[in-house]
KEKE-3310 file (N, C-alpha, C; in steps of 0.2 Angstrom, whole numbers, plus 5000, padded with zeros to 4 digits):
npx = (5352:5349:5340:5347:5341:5335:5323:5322:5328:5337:5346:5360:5362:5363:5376:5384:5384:5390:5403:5408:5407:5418:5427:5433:5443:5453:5448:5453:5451:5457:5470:5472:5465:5462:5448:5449:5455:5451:5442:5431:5430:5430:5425:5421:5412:5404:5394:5386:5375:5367:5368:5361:5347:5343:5347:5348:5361:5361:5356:5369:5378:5376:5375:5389:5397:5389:5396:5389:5391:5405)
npy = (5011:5017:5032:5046:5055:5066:5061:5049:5042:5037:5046:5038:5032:5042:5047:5039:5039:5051:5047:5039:5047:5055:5045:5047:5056:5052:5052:5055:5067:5073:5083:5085:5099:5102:5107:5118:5125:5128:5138:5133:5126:5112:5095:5087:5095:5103:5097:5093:5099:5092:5078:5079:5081:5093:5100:5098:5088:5093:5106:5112:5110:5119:5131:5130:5133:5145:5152:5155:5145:5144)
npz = (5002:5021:5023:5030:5037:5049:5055:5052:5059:5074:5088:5092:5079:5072:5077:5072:5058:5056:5063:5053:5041:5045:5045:5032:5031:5036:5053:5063:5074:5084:5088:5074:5067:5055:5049:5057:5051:5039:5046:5051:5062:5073:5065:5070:5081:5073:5066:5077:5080:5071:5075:5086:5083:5078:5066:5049:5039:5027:5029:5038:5032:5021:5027:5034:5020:5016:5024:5037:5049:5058)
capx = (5355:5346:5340:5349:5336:5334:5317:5325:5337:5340:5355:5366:5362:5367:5383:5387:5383:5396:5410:5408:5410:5424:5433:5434:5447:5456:5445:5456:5451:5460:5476:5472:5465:5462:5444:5449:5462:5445:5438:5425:5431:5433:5419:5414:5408:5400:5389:5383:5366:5363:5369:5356:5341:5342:5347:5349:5366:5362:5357:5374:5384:5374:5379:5397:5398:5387:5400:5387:5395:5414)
capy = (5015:5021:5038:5051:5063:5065:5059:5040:5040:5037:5050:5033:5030:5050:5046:5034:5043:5056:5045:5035:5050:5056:5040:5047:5061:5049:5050:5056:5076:5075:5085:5087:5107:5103:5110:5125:5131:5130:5142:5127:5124:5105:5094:5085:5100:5107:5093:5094:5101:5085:5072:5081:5082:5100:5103:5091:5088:5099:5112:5112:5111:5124:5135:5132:5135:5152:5158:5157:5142:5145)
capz = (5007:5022:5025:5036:5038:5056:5057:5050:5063:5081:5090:5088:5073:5069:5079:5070:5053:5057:5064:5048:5037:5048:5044:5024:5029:5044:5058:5071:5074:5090:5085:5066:5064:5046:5049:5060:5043:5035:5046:5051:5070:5072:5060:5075:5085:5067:5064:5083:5080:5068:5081:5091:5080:5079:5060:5044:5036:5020:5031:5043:5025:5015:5033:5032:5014:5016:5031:5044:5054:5062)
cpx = (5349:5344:5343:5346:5335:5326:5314:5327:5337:5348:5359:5367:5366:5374:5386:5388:5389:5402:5411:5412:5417:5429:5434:5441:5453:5454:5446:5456:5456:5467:5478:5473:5464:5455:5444:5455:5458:5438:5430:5424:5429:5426:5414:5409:5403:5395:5384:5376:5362:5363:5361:5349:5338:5340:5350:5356:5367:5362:5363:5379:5383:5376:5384:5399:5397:5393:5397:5390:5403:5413)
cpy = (5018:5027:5040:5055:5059:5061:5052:5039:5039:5043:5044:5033:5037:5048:5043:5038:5047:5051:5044:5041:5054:5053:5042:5051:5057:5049:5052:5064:5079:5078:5088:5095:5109:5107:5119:5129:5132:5136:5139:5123:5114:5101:5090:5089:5102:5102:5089:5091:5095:5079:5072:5082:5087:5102:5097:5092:5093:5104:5115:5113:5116:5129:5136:5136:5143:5158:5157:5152:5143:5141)
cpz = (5012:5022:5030:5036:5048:5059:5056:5054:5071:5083:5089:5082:5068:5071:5073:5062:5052:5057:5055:5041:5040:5043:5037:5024:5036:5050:5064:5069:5080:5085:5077:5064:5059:5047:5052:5055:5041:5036:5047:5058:5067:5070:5066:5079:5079:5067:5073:5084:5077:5072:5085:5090:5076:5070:5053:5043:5033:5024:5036:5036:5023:5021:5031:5027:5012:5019:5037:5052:5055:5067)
residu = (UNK:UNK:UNK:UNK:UNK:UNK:UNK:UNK:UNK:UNK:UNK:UNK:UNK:UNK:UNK:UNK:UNK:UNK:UNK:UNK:UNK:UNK:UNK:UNK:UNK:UNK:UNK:UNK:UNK:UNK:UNK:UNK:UNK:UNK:UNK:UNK:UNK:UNK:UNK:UNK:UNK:UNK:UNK:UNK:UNK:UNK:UNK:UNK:UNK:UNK:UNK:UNK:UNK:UNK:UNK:UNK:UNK:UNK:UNK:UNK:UNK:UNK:UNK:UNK:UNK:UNK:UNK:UNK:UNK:UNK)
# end
């Protein structure tokens, strides 16, 4: 498996990353809400900051999990 660390990856290749895990829970966020019952607002806006280079996965998970992301 490759690496996801952002420093492996292109923003596509991030894109693509996300979709992919998307697709584990059905993939379509449009209409779902399942993440904003969770108090986690919609998973593709939460995992933004890693599309974008900004912050790694773990670190955007260990967030959520803390409280600090909505």
């Amino acid at each position: 498996m490759k690496s996801i660390l952002i420093k492996d990856t292109t923003k596509e290749e991030r894109e693509k990353i996300i979709q992919q895990a998307l697709s584990a829970c059905g993939g379509a966020c449009d209409f779902c809400n399942g993440c904003d019952n969770l108090g986690g607002g919609r998973i593709d806006t939460l995992y933004q900051d890693y599309i974008n280079g900004k912050k790694e996965i773990a670190q955007i998970n260990a967030e959520y999990h803390r409280g600090l992301v909505k």
